[in-house]
Structures are given as C-alpha cells and as structure tokens.
Backbone as a chain_set.jsonl record, in Angstrom:
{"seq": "XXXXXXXXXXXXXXXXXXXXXXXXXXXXXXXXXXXXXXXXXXXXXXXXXXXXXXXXXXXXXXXXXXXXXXXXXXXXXXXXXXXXXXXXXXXXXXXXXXXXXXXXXXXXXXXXXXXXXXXXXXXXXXXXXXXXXXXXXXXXXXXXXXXXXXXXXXXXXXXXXXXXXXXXXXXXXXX", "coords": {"N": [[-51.069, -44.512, -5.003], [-53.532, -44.414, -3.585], [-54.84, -42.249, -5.237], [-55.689, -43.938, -7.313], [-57.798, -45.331, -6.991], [-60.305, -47.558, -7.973], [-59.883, -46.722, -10.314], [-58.876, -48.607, -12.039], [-56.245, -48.452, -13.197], [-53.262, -49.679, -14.1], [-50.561, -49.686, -11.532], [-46.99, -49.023, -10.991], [-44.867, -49.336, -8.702], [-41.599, -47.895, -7.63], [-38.5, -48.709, -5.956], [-35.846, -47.026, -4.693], [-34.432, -47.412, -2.988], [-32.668, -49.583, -0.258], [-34.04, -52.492, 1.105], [-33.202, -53.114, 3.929], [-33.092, -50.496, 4.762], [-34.064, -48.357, 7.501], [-36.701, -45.944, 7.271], [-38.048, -44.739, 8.837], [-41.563, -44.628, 10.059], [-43.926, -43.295, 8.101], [-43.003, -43.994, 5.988], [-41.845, -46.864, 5.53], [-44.516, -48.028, 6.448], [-45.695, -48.241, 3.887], [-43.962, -49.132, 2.265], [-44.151, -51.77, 3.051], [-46.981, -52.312, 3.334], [-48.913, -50.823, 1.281], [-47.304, -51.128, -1.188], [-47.859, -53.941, -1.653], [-49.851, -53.54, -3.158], [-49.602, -52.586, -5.31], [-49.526, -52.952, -9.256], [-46.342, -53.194, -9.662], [-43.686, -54.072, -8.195], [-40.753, -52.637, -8.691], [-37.497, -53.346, -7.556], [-34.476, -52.47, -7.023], [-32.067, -54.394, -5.973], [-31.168, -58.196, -6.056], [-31.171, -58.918, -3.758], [-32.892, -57.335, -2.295], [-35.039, -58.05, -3.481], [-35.28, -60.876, -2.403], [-35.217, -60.811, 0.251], [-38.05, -59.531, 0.414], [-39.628, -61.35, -0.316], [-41.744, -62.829, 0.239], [-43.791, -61.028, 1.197], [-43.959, -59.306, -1.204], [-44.872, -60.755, -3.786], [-45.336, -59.737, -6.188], [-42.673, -58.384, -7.167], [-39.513, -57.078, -9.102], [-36.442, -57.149, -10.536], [-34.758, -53.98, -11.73], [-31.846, -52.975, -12.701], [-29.926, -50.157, -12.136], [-28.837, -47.793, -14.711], [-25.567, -47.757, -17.0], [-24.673, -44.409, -16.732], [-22.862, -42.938, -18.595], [-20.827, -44.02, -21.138], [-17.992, -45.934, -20.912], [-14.453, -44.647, -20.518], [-11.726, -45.723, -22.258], [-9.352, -44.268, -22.469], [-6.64, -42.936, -21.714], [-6.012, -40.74, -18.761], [-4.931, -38.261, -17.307], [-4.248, -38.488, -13.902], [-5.137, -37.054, -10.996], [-3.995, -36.236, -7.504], [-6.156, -37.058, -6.064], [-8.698, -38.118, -3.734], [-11.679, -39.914, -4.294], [-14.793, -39.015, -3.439], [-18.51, -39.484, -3.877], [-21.521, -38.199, -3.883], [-24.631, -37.266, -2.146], [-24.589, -34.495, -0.122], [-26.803, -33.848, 1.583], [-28.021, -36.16, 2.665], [-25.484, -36.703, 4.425], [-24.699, -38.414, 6.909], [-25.744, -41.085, 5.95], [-24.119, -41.362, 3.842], [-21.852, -41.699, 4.807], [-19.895, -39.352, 4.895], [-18.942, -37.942, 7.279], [-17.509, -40.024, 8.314], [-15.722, -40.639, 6.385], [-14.137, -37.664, 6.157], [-13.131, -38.053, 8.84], [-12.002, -40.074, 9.002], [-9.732, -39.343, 6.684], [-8.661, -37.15, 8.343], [-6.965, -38.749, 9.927], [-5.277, -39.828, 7.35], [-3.959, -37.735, 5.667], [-1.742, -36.765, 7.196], [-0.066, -38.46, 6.031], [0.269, -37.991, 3.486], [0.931, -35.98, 2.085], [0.305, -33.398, -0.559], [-2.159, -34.401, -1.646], [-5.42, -34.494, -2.241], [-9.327, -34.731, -0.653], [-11.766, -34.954, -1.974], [-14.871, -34.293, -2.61], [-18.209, -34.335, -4.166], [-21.077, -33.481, -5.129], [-24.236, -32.542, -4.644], [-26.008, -29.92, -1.771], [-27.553, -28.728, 1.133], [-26.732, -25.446, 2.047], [-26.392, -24.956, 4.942], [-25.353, -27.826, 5.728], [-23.177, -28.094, 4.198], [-21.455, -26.018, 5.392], [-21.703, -27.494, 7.602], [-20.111, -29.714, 7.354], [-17.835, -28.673, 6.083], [-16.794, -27.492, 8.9], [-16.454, -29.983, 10.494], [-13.969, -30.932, 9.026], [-12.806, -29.039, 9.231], [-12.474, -29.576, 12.038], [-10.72, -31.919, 12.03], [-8.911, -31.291, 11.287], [-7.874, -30.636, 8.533], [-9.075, -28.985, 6.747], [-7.958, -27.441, 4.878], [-7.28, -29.318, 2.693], [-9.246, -30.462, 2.03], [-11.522, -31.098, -0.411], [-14.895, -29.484, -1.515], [-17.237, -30.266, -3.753], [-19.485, -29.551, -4.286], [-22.719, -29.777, -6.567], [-21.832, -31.388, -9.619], [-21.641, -31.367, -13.163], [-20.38, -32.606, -15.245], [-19.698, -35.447, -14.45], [-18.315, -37.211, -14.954], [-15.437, -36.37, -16.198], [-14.752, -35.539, -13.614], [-14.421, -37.939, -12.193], [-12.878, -39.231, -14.767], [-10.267, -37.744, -13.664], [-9.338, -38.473, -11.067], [-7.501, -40.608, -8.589], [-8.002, -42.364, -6.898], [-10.645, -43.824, -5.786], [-13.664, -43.607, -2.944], [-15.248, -45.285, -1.246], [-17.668, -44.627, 0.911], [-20.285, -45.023, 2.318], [-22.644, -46.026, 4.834], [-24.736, -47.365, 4.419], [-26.295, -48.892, 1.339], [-27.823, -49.488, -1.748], [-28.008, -49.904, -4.608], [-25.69, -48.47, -5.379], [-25.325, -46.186, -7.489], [-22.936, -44.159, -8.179], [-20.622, -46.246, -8.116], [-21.369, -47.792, -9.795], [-20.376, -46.21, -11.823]], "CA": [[-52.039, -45.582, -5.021], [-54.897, -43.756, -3.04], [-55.422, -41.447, -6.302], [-56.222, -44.654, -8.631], [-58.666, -46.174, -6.394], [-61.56, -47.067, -8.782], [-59.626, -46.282, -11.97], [-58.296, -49.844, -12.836], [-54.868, -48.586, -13.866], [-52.047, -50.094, -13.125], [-49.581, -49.11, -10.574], [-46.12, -49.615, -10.785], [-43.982, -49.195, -7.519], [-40.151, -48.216, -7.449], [-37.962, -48.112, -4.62], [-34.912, -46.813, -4.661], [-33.165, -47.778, -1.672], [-32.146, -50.8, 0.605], [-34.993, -52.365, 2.297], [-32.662, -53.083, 4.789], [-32.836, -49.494, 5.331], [-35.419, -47.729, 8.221], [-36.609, -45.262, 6.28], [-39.346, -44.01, 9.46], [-42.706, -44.807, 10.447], [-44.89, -43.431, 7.441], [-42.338, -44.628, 4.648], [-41.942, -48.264, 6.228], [-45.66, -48.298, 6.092], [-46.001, -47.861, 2.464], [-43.327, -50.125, 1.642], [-44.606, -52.982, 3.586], [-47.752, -52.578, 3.151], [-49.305, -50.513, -0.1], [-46.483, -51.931, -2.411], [-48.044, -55.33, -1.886], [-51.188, -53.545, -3.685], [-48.658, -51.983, -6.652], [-49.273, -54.204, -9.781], [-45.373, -54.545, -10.006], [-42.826, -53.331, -7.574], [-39.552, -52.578, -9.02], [-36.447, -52.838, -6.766], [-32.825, -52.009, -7.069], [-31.278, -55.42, -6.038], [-31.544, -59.208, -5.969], [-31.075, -59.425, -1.921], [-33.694, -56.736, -1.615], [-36.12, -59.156, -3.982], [-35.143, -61.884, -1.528], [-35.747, -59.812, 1.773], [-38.849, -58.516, 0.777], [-40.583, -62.321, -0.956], [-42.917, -63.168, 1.183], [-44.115, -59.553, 1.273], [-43.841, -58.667, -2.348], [-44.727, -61.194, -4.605], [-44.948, -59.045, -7.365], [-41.457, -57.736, -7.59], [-38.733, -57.268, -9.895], [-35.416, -56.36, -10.126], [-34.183, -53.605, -12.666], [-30.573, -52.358, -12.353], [-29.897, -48.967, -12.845], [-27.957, -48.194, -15.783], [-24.703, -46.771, -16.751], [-25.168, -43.168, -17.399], [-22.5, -42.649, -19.857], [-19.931, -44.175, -21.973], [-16.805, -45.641, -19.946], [-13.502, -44.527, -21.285], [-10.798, -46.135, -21.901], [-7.947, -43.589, -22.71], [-5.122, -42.455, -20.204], [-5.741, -39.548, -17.983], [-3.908, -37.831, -16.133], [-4.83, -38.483, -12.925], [-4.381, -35.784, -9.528], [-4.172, -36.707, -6.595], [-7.453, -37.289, -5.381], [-9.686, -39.541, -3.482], [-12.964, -38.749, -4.729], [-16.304, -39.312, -2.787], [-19.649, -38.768, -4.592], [-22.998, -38.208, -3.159], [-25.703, -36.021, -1.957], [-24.153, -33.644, 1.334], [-27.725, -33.768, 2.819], [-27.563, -37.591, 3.035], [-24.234, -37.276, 4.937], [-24.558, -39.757, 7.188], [-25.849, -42.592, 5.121], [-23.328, -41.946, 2.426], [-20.432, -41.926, 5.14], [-19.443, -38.138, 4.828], [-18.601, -37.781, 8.105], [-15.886, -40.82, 8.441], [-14.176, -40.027, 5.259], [-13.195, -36.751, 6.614], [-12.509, -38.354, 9.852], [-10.402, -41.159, 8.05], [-8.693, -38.421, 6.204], [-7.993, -36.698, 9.54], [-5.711, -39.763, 9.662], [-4.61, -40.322, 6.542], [-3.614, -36.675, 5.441], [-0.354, -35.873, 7.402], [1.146, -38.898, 5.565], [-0.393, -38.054, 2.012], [1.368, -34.966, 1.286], [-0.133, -32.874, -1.841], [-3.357, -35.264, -1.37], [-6.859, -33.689, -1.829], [-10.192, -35.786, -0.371], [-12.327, -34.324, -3.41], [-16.757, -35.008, -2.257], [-18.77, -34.355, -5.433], [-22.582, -33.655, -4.66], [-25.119, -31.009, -4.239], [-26.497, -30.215, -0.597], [-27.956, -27.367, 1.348], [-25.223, -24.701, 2.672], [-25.612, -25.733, 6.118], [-24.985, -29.44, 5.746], [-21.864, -27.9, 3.323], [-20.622, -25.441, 6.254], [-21.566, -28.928, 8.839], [-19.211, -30.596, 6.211], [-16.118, -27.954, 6.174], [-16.222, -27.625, 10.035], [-15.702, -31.366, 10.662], [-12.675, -31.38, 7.955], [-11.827, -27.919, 10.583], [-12.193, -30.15, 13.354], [-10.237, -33.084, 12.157], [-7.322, -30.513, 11.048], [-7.885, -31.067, 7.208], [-9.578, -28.152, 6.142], [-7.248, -27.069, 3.483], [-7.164, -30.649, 2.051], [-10.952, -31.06, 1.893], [-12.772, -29.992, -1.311], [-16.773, -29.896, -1.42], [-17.305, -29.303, -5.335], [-21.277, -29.3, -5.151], [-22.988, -30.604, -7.68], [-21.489, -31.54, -10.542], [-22.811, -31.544, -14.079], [-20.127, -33.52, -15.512], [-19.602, -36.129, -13.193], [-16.989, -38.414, -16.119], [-14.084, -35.601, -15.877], [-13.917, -35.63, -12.583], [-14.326, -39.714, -12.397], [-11.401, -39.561, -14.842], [-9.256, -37.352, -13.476], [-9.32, -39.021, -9.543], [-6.681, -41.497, -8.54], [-8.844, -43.18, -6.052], [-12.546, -43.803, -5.167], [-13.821, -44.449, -1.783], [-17.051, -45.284, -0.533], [-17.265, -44.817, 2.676], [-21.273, -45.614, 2.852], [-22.949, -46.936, 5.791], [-25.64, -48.148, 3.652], [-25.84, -48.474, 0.312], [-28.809, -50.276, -2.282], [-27.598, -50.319, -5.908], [-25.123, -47.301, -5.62], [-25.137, -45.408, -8.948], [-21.435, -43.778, -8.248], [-19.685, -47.418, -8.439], [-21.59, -48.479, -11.38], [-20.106, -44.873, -12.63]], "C": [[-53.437, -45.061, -4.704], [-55.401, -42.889, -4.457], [-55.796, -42.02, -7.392], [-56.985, -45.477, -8.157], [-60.116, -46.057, -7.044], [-60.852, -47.103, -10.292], [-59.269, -47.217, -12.861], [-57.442, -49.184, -13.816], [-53.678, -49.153, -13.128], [-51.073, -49.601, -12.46], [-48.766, -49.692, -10.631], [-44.966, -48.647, -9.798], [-42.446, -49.123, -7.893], [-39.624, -47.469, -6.275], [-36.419, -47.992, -4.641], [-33.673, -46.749, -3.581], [-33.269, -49.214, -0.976], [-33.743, -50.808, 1.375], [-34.669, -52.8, 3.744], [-32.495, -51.649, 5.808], [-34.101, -49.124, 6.08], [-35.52, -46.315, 7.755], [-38.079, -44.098, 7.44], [-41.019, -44.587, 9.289], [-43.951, -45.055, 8.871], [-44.408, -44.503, 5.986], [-42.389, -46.219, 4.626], [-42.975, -48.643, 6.059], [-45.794, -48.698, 4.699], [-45.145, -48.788, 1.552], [-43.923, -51.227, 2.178], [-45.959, -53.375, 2.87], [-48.97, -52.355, 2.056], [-48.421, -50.806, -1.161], [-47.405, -53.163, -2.803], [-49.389, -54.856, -3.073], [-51.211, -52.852, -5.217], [-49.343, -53.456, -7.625], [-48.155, -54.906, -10.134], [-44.826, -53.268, -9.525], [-41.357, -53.791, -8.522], [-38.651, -52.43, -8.095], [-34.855, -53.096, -7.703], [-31.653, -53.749, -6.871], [-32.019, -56.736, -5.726], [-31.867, -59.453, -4.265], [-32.348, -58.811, -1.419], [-35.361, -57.499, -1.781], [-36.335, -60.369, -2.739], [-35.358, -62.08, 0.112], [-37.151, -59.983, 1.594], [-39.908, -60.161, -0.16], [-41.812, -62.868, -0.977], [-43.956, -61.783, 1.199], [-44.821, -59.791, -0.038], [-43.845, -59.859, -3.459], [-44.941, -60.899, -5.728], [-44.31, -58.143, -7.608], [-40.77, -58.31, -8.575], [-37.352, -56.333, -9.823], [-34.926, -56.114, -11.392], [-33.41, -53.026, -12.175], [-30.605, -50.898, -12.729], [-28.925, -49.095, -13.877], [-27.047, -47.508, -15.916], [-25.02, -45.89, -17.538], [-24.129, -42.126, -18.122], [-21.592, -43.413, -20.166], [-18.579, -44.963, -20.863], [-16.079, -45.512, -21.159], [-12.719, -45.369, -21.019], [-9.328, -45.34, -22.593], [-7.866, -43.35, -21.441], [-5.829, -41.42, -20.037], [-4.886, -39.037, -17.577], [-4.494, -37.561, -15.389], [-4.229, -37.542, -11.838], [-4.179, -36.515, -8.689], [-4.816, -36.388, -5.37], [-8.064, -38.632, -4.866], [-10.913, -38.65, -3.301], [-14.001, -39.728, -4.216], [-17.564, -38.697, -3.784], [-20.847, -39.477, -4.035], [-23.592, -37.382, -2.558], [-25.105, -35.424, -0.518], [-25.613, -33.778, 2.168], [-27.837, -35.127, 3.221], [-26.363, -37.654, 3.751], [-23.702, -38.044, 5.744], [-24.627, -41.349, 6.837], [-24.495, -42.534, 4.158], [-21.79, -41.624, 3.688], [-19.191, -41.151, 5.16], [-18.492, -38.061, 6.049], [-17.326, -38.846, 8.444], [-15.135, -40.795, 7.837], [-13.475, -39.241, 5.302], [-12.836, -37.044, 8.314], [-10.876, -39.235, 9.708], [-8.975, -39.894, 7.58], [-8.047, -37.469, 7.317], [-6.209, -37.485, 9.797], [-4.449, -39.95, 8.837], [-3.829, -39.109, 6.19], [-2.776, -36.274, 5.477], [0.127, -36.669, 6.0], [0.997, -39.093, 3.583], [-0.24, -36.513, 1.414], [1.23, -34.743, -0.086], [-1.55, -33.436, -1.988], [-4.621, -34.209, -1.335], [-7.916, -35.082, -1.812], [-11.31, -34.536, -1.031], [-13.822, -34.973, -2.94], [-17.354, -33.876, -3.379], [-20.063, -34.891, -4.935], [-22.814, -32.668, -4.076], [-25.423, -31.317, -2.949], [-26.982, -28.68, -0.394], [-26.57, -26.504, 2.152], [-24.955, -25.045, 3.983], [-25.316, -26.933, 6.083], [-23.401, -29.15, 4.795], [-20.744, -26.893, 4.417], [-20.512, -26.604, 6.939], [-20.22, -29.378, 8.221], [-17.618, -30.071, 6.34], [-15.571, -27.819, 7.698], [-15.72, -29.215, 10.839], [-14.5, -31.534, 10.325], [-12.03, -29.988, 8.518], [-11.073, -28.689, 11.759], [-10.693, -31.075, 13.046], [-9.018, -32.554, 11.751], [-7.216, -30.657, 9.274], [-8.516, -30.45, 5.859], [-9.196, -27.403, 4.61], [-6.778, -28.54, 2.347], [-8.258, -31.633, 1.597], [-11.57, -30.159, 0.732], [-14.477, -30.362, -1.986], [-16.676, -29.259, -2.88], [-18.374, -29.208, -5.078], [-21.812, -29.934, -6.161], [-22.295, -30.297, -8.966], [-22.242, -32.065, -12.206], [-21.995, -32.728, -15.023], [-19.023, -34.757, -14.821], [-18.026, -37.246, -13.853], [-15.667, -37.827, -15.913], [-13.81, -36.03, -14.807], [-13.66, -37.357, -12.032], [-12.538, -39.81, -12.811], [-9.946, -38.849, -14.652], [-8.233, -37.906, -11.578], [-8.213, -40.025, -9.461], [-7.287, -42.557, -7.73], [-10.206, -42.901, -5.921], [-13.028, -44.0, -3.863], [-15.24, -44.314, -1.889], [-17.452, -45.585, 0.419], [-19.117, -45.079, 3.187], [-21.344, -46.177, 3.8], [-24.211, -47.69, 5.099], [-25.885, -47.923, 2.18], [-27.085, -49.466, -0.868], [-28.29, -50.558, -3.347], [-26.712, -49.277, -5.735], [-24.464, -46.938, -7.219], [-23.093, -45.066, -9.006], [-20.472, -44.925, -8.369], [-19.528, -48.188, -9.486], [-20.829, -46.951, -12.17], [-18.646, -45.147, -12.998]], "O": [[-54.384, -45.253, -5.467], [-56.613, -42.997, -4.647], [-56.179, -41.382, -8.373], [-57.042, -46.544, -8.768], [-60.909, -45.124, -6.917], [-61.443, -47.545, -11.277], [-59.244, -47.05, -14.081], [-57.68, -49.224, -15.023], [-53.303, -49.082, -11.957], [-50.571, -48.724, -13.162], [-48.934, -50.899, -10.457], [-44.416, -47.59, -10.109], [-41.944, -50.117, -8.416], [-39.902, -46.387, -5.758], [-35.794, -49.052, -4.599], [-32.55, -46.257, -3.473], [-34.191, -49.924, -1.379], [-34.396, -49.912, 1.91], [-35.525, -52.875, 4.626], [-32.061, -51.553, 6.956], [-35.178, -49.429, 5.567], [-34.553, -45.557, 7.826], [-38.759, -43.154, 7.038], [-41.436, -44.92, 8.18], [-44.552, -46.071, 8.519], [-45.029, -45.315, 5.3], [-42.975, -46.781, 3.701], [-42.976, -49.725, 5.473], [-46.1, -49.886, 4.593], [-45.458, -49.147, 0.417], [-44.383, -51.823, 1.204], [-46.136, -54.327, 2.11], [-49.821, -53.217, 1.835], [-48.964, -50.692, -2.26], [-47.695, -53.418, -3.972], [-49.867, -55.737, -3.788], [-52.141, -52.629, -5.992], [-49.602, -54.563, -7.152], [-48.259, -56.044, -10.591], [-45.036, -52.105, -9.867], [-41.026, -54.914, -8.902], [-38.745, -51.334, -7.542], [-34.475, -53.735, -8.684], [-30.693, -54.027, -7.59], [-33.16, -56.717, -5.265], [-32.77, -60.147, -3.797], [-32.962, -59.302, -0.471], [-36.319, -57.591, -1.014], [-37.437, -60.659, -2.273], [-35.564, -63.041, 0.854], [-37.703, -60.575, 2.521], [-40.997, -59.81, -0.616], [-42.616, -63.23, -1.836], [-45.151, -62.077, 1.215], [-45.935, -60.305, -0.131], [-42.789, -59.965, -4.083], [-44.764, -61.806, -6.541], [-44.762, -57.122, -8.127], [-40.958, -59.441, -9.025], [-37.191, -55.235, -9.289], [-34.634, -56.998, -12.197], [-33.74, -52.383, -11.178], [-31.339, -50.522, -13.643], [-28.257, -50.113, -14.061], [-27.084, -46.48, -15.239], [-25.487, -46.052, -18.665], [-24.326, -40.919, -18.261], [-21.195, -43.811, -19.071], [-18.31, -44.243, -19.902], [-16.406, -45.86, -22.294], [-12.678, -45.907, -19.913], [-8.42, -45.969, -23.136], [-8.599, -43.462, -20.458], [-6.391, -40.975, -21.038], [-3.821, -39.653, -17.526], [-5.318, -36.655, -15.508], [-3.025, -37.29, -11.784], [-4.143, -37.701, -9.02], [-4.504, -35.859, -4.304], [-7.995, -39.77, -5.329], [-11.205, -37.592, -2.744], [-14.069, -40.928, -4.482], [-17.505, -37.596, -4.331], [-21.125, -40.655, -3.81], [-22.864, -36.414, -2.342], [-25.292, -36.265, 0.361], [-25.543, -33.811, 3.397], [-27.711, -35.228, 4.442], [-25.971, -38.819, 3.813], [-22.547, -38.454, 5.632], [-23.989, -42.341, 7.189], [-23.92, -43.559, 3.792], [-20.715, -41.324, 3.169], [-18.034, -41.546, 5.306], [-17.281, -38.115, 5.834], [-16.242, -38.394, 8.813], [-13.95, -40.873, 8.162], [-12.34, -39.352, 4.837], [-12.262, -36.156, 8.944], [-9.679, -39.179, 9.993], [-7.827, -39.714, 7.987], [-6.905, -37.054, 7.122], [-5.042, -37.097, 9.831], [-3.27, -40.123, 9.148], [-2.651, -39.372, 6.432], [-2.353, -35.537, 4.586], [0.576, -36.049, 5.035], [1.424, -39.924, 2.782], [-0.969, -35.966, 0.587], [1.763, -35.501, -0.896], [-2.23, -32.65, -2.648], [-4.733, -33.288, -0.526], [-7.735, -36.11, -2.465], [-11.522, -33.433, -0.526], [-13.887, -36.202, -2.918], [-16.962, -32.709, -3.394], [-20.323, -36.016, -4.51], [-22.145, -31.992, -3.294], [-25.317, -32.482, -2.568], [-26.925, -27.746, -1.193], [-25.624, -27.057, 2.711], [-23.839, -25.367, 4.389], [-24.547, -26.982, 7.043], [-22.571, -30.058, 4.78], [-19.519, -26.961, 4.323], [-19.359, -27.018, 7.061], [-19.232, -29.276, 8.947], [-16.593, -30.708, 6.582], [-14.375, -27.942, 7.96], [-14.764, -29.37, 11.598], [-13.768, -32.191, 11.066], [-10.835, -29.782, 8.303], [-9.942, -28.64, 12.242], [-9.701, -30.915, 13.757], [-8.025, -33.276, 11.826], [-6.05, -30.818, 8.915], [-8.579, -30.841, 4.694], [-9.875, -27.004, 3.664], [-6.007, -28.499, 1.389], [-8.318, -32.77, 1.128], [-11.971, -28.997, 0.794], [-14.928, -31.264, -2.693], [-16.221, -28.154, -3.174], [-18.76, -28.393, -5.915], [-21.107, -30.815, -6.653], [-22.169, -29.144, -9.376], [-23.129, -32.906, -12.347], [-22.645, -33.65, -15.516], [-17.792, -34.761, -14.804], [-17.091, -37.77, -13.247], [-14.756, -38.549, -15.506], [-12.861, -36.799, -14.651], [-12.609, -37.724, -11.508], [-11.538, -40.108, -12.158], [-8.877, -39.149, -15.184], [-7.083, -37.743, -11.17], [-7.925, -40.376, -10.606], [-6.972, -43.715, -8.005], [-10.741, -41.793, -5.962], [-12.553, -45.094, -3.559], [-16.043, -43.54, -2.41], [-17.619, -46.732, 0.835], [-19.298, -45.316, 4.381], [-20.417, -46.937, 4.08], [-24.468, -48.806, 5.549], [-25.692, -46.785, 1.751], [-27.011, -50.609, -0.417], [-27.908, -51.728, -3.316], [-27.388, -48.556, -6.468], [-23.463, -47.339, -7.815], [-22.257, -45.639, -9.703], [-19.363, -44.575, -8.771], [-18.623, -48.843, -10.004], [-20.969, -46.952, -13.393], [-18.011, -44.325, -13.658]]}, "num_chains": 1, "name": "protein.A"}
C-alpha cells in the first residue's frame, strides 16, 4: 500500500488465513487497519467476511480452487493415514498431536504407516522424527517432504486426518 501512495492504482488485498488467527503485532496491524484502505480485500471464507464487516467493508470471498482433476477409479490403497502440510507450520497444522495420537494408536494398527506430506526446514524435520522417537513410533512415521505430485499419494492413502489447530480455507481437504 505505502508504495502506491499518490499513484491512484488500485490495491487489491488477499489474506490467506483465519482472521481468527493472531498472526503478531505488525501483521494484526495491517490486517485491521491498512486492508480497510485496499480497494478490495479478498478473503478465504464466509465467517472470516462476517468477523471482519464492520472492519472491512470492502471484502469478498473467493474460494480457492481445486488444483487438479478428482479421480474416480479404484486404487489400491496402503495403509496410510496421510497428513499434509508445511513442517515449519507444525503447530498450527497439528503435527505434533498426530504423532502423539499415533503414539496411541500404533501398537493396535499393525503394518500402519502415519504418512506427513510437506516441505520444511531440516530442523523442524529432525524436531518432527524425535517426537515420533519420543512417542515410540519412529519406524511408523514417514516425513515425505515436499511433494510434487500431491494426487498419487492422495490416491493411494486409506485415511486423511487433519489434525489442525487452526485452519482458514484448508487447500488439502478441498484436495
């Protein structure tokens, strides 16, 4: 916004997360208060339109879209429960209780892999394998990294979880 001050172009705002979410001091700012000066904020969901009304009366809500094809032939499915999402986010996306859960679930899920799909930095991917050490589950935990085609492994999974603690439009459910 500060770099079109003067230029009479229009500004259009998108926010890609929950404004339910605290996002810190400068970010919070900027949503609150230079959006309102966007000529058209785009958000992610109806609730967040409905949160943010009074605020933001020039919002709109565009969905994201699906980003390929669904199938509908048979797989053959493994037996996986497959998580997907960014490893440096691992608390928002709920990293940490899925391999706690699976701590749990694991003895009685013999042959079972808990399959997380998503790039991160190596320590947040070692943080990641010593938890699934801790919780005894290490050999039943697999971190693929990013993935380029995200549909295979979709259709080869037997389960999905989404163990989010917060969550705005999540792309991986519309997937």
């Amino acid at each position: 916004y500060i770099g079109s001050i003067g230029l009479n172009i229009p500004i259009i705002a998108y926010d890609h997360t929950s404004f339910s979410r605290d996002l810190g001091l400068i970010q919070n700012f900027i949503r609150r208060r230079l959006y309102k000066r966007a000529t058209k904020v785009i958000l992610l969901t109806q609730k967040d339109r409905e949160m943010m009304s009074s605020t933001l009366k020039n919002s709109c809500v565009v969905y994201n879209p699906l980003t390929f094809t669904p199938s509908y032939e048979p797989h053959k499915r493994e037996k996986w429960v497959l998580c997907v999402g960014r490893l440096n986010s691992w608390y928002i996306k709920g990293l940490d209780r899925i391999i706690s859960m699976w701590g749990e679930i694991s003895p009685k899920a013999k042959g079972w892999q808990l399959v997380i799909a998503g790039g991160g930095s190596e320590h947040i991917r070692n943080m990641l394998l010593n938890m699934a050490k801790e919780s005894g589950v290490k050999d039943s935990v697999t971190l693929l990294g990013q993935v380029d085609n995200l549909q295979n492994i979709y259709a080869k999974s037997s389960i999905f979880a989404l163990p989010s603690r917060v969550e705005g439009f999540p792309m991986c459910l519309l997937e």
